[in-house]
Each structure stands twice: as C-alpha cells, then as structure tokens.
FIBAVO-636187 format. One record per atom (N, C-alpha, C): x, y, z. Coordinates in steps of 0.001 Angstrom, whole numbers, plus 500000, padded with zeros to 6 digits. Example, Ala and Ser with C-alpha at 12.3 -4.5 7.8 and 13.67 -1.06 7.14 Angstrom:
! residues 2
513190494310507800/512300495500507800/513200496700507800/512850497750507080/513670498940507140/512900500030507870/
! end
This chain:
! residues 421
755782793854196756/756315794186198081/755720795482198610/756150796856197700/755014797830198105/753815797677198655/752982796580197689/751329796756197948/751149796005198800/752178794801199741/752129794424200773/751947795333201858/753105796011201881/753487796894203215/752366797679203303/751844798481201554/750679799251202339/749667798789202961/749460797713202492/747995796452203091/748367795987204924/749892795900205073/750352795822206788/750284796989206845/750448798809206488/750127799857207496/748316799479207706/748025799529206557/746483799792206607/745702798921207668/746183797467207899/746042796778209019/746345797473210119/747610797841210208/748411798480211780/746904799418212064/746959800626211187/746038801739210960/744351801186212051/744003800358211211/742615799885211445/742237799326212891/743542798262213354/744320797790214406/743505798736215580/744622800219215267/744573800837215988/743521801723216554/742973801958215347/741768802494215354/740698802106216447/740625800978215964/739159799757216517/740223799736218410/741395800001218438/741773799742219899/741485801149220230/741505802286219711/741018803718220445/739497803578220196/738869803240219449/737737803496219463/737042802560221136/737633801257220907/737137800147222511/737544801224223537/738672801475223563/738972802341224592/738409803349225540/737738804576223855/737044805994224079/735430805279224516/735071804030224257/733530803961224267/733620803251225826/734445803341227027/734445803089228203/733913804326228649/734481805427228162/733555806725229325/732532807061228629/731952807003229794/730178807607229560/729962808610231050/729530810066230052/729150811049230801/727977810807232147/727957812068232758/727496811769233975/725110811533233664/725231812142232713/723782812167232245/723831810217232077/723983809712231073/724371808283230911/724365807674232097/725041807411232858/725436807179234435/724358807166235623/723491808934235098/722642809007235874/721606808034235583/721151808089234366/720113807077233393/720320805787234074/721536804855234104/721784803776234248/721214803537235722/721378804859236336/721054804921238448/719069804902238614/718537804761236955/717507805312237080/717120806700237807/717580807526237610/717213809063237774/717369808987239535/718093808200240085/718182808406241810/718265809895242054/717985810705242729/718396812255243221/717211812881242362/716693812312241472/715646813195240906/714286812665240777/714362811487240990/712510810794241121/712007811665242164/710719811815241680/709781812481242880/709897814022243049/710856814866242745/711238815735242894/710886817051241060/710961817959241305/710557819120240616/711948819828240387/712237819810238956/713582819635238648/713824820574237748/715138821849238185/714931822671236675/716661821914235662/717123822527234575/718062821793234199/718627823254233161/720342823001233859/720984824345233029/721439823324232005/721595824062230585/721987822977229610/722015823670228399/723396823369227544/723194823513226118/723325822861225159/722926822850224020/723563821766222926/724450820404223501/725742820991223993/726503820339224394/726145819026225703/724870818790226273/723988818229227319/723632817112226426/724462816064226034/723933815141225060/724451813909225931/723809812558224976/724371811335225514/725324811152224344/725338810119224294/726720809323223202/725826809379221912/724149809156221722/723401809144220773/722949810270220250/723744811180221341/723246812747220686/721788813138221129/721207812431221959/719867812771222514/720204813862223623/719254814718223637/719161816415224556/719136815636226014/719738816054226963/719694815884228307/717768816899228970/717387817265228129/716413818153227649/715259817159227658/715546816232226674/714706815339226287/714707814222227541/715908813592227510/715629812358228542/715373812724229364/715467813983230312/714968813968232041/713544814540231339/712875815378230386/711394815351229894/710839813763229851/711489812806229741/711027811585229386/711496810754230273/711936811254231347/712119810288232260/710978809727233493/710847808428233554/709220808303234872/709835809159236427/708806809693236657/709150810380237233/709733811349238266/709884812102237148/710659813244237042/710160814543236643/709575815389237414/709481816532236754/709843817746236392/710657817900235028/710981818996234861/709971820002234253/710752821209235187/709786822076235154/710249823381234792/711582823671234723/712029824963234231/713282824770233404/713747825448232363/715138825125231707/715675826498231990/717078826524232406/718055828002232177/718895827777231355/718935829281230282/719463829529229189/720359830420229504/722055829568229479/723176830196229342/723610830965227845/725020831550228177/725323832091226639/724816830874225486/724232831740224332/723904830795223102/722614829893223403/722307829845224481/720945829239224859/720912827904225291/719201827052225264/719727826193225868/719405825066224278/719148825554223292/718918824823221935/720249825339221144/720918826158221385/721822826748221208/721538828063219472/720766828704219936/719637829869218788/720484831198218767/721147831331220349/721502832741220439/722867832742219898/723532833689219597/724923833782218903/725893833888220079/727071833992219786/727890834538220958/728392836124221354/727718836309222530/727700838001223239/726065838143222911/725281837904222015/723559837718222201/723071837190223425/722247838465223776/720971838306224868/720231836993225065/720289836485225421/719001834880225502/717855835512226455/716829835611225633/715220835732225697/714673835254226819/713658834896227934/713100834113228208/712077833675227127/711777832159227528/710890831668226383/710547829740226728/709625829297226039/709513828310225949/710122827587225310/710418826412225368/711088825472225015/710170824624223685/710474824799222399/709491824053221405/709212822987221329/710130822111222021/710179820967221677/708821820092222974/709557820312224526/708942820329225395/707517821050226194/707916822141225620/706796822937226152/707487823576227870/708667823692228199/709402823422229756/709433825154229184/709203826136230513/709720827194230182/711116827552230244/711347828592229431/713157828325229951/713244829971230129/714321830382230969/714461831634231622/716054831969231350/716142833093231149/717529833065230766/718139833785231772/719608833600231847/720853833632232612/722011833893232092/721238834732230693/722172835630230062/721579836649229462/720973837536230182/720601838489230156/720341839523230949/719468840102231536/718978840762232505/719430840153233959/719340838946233639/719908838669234822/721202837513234508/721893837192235181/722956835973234876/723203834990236161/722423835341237345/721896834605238546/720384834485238935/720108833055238851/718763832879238318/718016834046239714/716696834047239470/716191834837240534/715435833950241284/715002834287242906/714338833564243504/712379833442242580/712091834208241743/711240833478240584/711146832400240128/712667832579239535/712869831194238534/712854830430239497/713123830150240453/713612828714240935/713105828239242189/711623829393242127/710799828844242825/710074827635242185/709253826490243424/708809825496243382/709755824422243039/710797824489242557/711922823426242474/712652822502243617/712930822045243542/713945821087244757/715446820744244238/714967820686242965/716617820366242653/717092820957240971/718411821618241078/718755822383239665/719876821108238932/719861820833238015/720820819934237338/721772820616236667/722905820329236032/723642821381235126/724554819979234143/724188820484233150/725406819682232023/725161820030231119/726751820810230465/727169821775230031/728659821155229661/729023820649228587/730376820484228237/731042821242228542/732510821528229479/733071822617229782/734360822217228593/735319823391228828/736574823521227892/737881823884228908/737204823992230123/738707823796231278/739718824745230751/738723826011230835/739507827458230841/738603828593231498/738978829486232507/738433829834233662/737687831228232591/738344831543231485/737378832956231118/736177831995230249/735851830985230292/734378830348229172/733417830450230210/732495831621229918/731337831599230535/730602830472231379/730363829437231479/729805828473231451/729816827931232948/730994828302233460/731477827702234729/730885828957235444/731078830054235022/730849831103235614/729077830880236169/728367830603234999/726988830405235321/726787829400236601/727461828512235870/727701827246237672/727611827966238728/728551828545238923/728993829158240297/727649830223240733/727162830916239754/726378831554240038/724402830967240290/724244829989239597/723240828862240105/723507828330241468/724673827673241616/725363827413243087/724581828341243893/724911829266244194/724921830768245004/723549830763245202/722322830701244066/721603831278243756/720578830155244330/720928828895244418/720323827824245303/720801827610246330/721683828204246827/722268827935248362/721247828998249331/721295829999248710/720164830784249052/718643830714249542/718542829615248237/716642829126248245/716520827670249104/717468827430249448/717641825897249544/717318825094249087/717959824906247943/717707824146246907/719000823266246154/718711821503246110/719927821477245379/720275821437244120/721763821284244099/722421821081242739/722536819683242407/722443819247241283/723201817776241053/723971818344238940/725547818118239581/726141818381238221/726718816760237417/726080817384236416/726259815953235902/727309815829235003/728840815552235092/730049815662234938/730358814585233534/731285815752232928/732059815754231583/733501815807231166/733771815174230722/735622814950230375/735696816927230230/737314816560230712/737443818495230223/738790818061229517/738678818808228042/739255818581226987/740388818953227090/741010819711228042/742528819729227711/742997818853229014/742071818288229302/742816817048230499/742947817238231883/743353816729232930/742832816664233923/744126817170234734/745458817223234472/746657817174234588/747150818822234185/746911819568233271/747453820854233431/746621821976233582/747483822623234543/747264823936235400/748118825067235218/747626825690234319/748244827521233825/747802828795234432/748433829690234500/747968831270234729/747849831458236176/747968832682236887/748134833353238039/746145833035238302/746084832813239593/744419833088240250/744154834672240187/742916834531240394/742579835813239920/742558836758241248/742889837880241018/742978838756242180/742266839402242582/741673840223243242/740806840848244344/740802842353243151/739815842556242765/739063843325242025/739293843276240725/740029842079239966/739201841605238994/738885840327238446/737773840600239646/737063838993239342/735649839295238382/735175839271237366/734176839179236730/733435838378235774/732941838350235011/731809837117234744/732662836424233746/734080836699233198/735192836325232464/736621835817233312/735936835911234710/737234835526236095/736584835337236904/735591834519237553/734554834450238295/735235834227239502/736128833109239717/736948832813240779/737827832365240721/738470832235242333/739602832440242711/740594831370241907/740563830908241066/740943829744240216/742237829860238887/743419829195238955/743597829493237891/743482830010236624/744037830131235288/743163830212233689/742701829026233390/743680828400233580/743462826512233301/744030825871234345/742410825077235081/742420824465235827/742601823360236459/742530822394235362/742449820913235221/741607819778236288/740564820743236208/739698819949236771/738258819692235809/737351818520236242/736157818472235674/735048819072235948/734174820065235387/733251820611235855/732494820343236837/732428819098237217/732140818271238532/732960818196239992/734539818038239351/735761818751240586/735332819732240949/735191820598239858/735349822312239855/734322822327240885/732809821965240666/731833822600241559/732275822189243107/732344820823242874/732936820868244416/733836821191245091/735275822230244337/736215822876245057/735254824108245819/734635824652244524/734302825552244806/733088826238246035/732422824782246220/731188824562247057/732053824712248673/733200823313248482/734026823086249788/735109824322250324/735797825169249222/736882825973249711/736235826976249905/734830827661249657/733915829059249944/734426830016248831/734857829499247521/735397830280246182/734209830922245629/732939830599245993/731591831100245170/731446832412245786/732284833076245598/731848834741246470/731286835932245450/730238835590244257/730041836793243073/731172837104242423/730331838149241696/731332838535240205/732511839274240805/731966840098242030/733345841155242179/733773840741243587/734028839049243841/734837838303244682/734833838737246274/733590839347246324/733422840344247651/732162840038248685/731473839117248261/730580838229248949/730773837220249645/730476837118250898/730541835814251802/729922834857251012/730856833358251181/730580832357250637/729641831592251481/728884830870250110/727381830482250482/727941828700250130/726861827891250257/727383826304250192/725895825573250199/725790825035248837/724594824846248737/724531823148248400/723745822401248304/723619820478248898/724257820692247315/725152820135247108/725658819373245961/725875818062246028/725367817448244714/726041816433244362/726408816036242652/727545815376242593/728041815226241259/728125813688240910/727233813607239999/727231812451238989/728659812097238121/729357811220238665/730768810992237861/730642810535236662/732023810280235679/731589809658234433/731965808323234987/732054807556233878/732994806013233913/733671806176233212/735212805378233510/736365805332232325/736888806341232239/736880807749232471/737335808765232251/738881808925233116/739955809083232441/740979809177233132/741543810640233078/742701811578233851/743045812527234021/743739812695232714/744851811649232351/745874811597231306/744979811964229341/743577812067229702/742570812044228231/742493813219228321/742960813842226669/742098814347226141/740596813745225410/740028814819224562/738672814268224357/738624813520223258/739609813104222086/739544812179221396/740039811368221971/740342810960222613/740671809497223368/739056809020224330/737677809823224408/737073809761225109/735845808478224584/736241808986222975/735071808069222348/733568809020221945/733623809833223095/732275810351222856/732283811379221690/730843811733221285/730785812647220066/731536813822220922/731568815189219751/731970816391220264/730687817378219478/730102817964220203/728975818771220349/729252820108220683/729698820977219643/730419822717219948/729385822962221026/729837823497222088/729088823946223583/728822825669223078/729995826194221824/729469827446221332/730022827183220457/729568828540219162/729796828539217638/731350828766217318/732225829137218413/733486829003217413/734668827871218627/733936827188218637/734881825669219343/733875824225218784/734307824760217286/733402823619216677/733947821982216827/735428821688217445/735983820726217464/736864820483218514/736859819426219397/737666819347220333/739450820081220325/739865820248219676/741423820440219364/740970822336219392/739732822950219221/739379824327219355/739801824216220897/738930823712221376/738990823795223212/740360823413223611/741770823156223313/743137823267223440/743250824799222800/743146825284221825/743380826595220758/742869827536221684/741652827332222888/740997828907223343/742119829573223953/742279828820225213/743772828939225587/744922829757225271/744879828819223998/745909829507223874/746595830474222707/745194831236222289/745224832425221580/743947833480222231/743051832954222774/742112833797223298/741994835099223919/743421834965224622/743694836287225324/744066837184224372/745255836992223279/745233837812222390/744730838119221562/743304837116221351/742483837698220486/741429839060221185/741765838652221913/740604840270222935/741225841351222408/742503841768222190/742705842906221376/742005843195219338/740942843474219912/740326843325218421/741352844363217297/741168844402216499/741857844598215153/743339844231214886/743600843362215977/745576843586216200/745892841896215242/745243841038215595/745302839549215136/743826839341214771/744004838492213805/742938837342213674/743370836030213904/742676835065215062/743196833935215542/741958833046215454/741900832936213856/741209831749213186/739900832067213224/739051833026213992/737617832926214189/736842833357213187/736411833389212262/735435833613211075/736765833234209491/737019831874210067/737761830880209431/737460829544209520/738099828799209455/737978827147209612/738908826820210733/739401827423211040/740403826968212389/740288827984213319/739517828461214320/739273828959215271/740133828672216002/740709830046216527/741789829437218146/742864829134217847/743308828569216174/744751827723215982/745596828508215252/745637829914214628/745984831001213765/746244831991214169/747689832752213757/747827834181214481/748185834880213318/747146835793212915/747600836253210954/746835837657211443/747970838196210397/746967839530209999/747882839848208566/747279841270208018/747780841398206423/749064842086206292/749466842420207782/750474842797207393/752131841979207928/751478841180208680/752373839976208781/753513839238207669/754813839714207648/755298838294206778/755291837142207373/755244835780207062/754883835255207934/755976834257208119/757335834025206800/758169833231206755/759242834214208135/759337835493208136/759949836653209096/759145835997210522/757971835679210677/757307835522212068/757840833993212330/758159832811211230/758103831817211721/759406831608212201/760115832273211166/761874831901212117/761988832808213138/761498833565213626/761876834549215018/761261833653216218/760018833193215825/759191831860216661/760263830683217069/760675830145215873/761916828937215886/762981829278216433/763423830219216666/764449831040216871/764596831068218725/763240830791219287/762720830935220689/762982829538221152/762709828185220385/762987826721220734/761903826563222116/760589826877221677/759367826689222645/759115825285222894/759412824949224384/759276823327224626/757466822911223545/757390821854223098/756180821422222627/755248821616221598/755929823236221081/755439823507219899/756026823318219001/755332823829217687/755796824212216106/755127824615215040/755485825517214485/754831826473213974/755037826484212518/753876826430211569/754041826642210002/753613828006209601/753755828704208576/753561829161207752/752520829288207558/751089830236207171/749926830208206573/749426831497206086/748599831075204941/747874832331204075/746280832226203992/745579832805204481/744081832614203970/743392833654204093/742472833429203601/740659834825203491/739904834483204506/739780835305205213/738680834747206516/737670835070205933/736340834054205764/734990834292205375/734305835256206181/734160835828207371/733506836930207562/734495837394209034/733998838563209442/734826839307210227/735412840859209877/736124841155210182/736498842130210336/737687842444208703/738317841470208683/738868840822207727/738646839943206506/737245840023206509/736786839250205581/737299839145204201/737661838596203494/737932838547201582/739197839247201333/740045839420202652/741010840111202797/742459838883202842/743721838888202047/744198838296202714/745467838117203402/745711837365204640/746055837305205327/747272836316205737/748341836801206788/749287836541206557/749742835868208005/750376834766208611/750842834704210104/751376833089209953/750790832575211088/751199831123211804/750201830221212118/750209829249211838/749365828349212431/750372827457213435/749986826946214417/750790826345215680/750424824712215849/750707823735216132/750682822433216820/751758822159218127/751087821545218937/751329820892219708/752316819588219883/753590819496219687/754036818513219228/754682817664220429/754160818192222097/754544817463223159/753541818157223719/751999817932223869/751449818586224752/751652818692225973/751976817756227104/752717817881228193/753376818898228559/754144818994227538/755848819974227538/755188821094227688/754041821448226700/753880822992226138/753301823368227479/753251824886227595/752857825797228231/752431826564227299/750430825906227453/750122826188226103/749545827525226146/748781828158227033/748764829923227705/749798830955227439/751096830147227165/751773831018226792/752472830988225554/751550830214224265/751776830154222762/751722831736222804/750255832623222333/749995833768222288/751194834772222713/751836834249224108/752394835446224195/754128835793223866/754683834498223549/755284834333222759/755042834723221084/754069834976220376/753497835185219258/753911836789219180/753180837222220684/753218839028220598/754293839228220448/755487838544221166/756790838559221508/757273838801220249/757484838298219605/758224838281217951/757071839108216893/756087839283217283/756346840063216278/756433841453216662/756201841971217808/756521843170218598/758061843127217985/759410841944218569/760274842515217801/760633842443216338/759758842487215838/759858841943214056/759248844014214069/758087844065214439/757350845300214073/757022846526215663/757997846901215572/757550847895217026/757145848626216957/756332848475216106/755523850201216419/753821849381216380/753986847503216403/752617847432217031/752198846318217980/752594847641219005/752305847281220439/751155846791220425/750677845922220599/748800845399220828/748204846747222073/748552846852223218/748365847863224286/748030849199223815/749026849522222880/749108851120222341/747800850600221378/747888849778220514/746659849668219191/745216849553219830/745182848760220496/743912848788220990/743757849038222759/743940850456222674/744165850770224059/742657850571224710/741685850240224128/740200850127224792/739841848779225145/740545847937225000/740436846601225146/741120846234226273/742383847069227020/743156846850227834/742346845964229211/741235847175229442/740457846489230635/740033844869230119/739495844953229206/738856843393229235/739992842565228988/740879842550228668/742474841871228862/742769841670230092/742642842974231221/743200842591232518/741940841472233097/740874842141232939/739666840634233222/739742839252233337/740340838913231832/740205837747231361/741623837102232232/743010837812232253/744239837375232940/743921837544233929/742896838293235177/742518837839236403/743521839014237193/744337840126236552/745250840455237251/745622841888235745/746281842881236570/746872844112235843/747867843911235832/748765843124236342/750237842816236347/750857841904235122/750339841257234088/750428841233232640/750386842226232206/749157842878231771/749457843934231133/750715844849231502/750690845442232604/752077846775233321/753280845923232643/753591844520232770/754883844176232726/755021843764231488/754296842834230817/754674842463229686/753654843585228634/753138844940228643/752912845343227684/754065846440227655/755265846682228311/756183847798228051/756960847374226834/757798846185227004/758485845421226193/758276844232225460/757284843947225719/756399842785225151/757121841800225431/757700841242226379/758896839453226628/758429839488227679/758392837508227249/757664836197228081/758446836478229335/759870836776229060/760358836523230573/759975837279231744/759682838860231170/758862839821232273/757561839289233455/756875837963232681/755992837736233205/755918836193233490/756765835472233128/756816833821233220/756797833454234923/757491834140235424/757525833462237189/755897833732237399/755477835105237321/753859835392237935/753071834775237379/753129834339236265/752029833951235318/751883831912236035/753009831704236461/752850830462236648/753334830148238099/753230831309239291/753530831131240725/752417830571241283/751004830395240935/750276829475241875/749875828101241259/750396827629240048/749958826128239708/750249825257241107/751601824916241170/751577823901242002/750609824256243098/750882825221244207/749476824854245125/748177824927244758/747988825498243660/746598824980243537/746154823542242915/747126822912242605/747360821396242164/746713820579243432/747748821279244696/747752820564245947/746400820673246391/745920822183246644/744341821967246657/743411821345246127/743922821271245234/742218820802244068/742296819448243989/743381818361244115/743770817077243886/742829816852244901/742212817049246470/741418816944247342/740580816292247135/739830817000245464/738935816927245065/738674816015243714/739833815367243192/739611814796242099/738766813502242225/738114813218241017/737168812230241107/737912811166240264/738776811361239785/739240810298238591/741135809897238987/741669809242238433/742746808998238459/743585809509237114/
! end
C-alpha cells in the first residue's frame, strides 16, 4: 500500500511537472519573436546592440551571435553595461572599451567614463537594440542604461528597438515611494516606483510616452526617441520566472537564480549599510539572509513572528560566508520565504528585519553604524524621508503610508502601457 501511494505521488509529481514545463515553453522572449519576424526593423540597416549574458534565446545562444549571423543585418557596435557585454567585468568594475572575441564587433562601454553612449559611439548606426534580462527593481542598473541610450538616440536620431523579457517578480506588484526631485541618480534614474511591475519593454515605453527620461539628476527636458518593442509570446502578468519555462541566465554575479531577483528587493536596501548585515552575498543565497555574528537568531525569529507579517516566514540560520567581509566567520540571523507572495509587501521584509532587531539590540542603529552609507541609502529609496523617519526609531509604521502612497496611481498610469494580460 505504501509503495503504491508513493508510485501515485510520483505520478501526480511528474503529471505536474510535464504540465509546467508545456506551459513555461509557450513564452518566448522578444529576440526569439524577432527571429521568427525574420529580423523586420533591422534588415538593411547598421545596428548597434546593448546586451549581457543574460541576451540569450531558450538555447542559450548570445543575442550577440544571432543578429552577427543574421542575413542582413549589420551589426556594427556592441555597448557594455555593468559586468559587460560577455559578462568579464565584476560588479562596481569599470568595463573597458574593446573588441568583442568572438565577433570581432567593437564594443564601447557604458560603464565607465561614460554611462551615455556618445555621439562617437553611435555614429553611422540607424538603429540601437537592447536585451538585457531585467529584475523589475528601479535601483538595478540596467534600466538605468535604457533610459540613458533612449536619450542618447533621441538626440542622434536614431532608433531603439527593445527586445522584451518576463520581469521576475511579475507584472502585478508595485512597491516604494517615486523618486523625488534631487535624488534621482544612476541607482533612481526615474520618476518610477522601487518595484514597478512592468516589462522592460512597458518600462521603455512609459518612459519614452510620459517624458520620464530627464538624466541622472531628473533636471533635463525630456527627449523621445522612435521606439519600438518586440513583445514576448505567452507571457502573462500573474508569472513569475519559473513558470516561464525559459532558462535563467544571472544578468549579474550575485542574482545567480530567479528567486535572487524576488530577494534584491527585498534585502538590498539594507544591505547598502555595509558592515551592519550580511544578506547572503558571498554565500549561496544572495538576497535571502539577514545574519551577522552577533545576532541570536532564535531571539530575532520570535520578535519577527511576533509582528504576524502578511506572506512571510522566517527560519532560523547559521553559516560561514565564503568570502566578504565576513568570511570563515560565523554567523548568525534569518533566512525568509515567501509563503503568499501576493500578500507580502516584499520591500518591506528588510525593514521589518531592522525593526526587531533595533528592538532586540539598540545600540545598533544601522544610521548611527554606518553613518557614510546614509547618502547612498537615500539614493537607492529615491527620497530622505526613510531615512529622517524610520532611522530615529527604527518602526515600519513611521514610514508604511509614504513608502506605499504612489502604487496605486502609478498602477493607473503604467497599465496604459501594458503589453500582456
């Protein structure tokens, strides 16, 4: 009877499997899509292409490679965002200009000296491409580069064509205050939520249509340059990215797995206070961990439980982070899941985290500990009004109305623009 039932889960199991797997192999990215259109928008034309690692098909072939190998098509320049466009450079590393080994395509970087291509680069071109797995959180570089290619061809007259990607925490939630009028920077580019819930393909075209592309310090007349966006197929709002089918290709070195790109979210901000937490990064769980050595951590988990946070739940954990700051050291905190993603208000795991243990340990204020980090904190939250309010007393409630007063209209705006259902 036992070895029945396990032989009916293992069926159910397999069942199910083979029905998510039919499911996830309906969407196909906008590169795929384009292929299928035979390269329409780019035959005939002199073509540069922003792109990293993450610029793949379902076979894992370089978006690099197929428009190099596409009839023609000529590409003629590659731009190298953070980590590059082979992905060589580390994260916060300079990207070089340089040739491309594989192709021979020069590639110019747009993380360095400059981070808006120059009328150099992008002379002789007609049209810039971009695909770039995004993670549908407004401080990941990546979008930022968008906006700033945008700009930078609206200028030359030149177009865009973005070639659009599931965004991993889904299409449906929208967190954090827009960013405010002097601090918008290359970690708050625009006027946009933290989490947006749109597809890098929405995104460009809110941003093309509402005049949001105004530079780093939000003070430039908006420019509007020929876009167009290559949709996926199958892709619905209600998916995350294991429901997508497609591989997952880290877009950088510490979001090695789709369930990271839910985790940036929602420890990222508090990881900007360097020495205060370690939140998984020179570990195996990046993004999903809030430990340090002096943490008890059974004391952190019932003060957590103690809060009854719609969607979460929180265990217990001990480990050695292999390199960092903390390395061979060990370490003491929480690891978190999601147990109603819907429910959660997942932006505000982290600050619930500070919350308890600020009252578990008051004498460490993250603000007071790493008072040099403060600025790049207000950056990344888009606003100084987190910090002033919730770094006196450290509680969610000081800051819960502001932190979440513009979702709905910016829902109403951006829905304008959705490409998917």
């Amino acid at each position: 009877m036992v070895k029945n039932n396990i032989m009916k889960i293992r069926l159910s199991l397999l069942v199910w499997l083979l029905a998510a797997v039919s499911l996830g192999a309906q969407v196909r990215p906008g590169i795929e899509v384009l292929r299928d259109r035979d390269f329409a928008g780019l035959k005939g034309k002199k073509v540069g292409l922003v792109t990293n690692p993450s610029g793949v098909d379902r076979n894992l072939r370089s978006t690099i490679d197929i428009l190099a190998a596409a009839p023609g098509v000529e590409l003629k320049a590659l731009f190298a965002p953070e980590h590059g466009v082979r992905g060589d450079a580390y994260a916060g590393d300079k990207v070089e200009n340089a040739s491309d080994p594989e192709t021979g395509v020069p590639v110019y970087s747009v993380y360095g000296k400059y981070r808006k291509p120059s009328p150099e680069m992008l002379q002789g071109l007609d049209v810039v491409v971009y695909d770039i797995q995004d993670v549908g959180c407004r401080s990941y570089t990546f979008i930022s580069t968008l906006g700033l290619v945008m700009r930078a061809c609206a200028e030359q007259g030149i177009e865009v064509m973005v070639l659009d990607r599931p965004n991993p925490l889904g299409g449906n939630k929208v967190e954090g205050c827009l960013v405010e009028p002097g601090f918008h920077s290359f970690v708050s580019e625009f006027k946009i939520p933290y989490i947006y819930g749109l597809t890098v393909g929405e995104l460009a075209m809110l941003l093309n249509e509402e005049g949001l592309n105004c530079g780093e310090k939000g003070d430039l007349e908006p420019l509007k340059c020929k876009l167009t966006v290559i949709p996926m197929e199958g892709w619905k709002r209600s998916m995350r990215y294991l429901e997508t089918g497609l591989p997952w290709v880290l877009p950088s070195p510490n979001i090695p797995y789709p369930q990271s790109a839910i985790g940036y979210p929602s420890s990222g901000i508090a990881g900007e206070f360097q020495g205060y937490l370690n939140i998984g990064v020179g570990y195996t769980l990046p993004f999903e961990v809030f430990a340090a050595e002096w943490i008890d951590a059974d004391k952190l988990l019932s003060r957590l439980n103690s809060y009854q946070i719609p969607g979460v739940a929180f265990r217990p954990i001990h480990f050695k982070p292999f390199f960092g700051p903390l390395a061979g050291k060990l370490i003491h905190g929480v690891q978190y899941h999601y147990t109603d993603y819907e429910a959660a208000s997942i932006t505000l795991t982290q600050f619930w985290v500070m919350q308890a243990l600020y009252e578990i340990y008051p004498d460490r204020n993250p603000f007071a500990l790493s008072s040099g980090r403060n600025n790049m904190f207000d950056k990344v939250c888009g606003t100084d009004y987190v910090r002033i309010h919730f770094g006196e007393s450290l509680k969610v409630a000081d800051i819960l109305a502001y932190w979440s007063k513009d979702a709905e209209a910016f829902k109403q705006l951006s829905a304008k623009y959705y490409l998917y259902e």
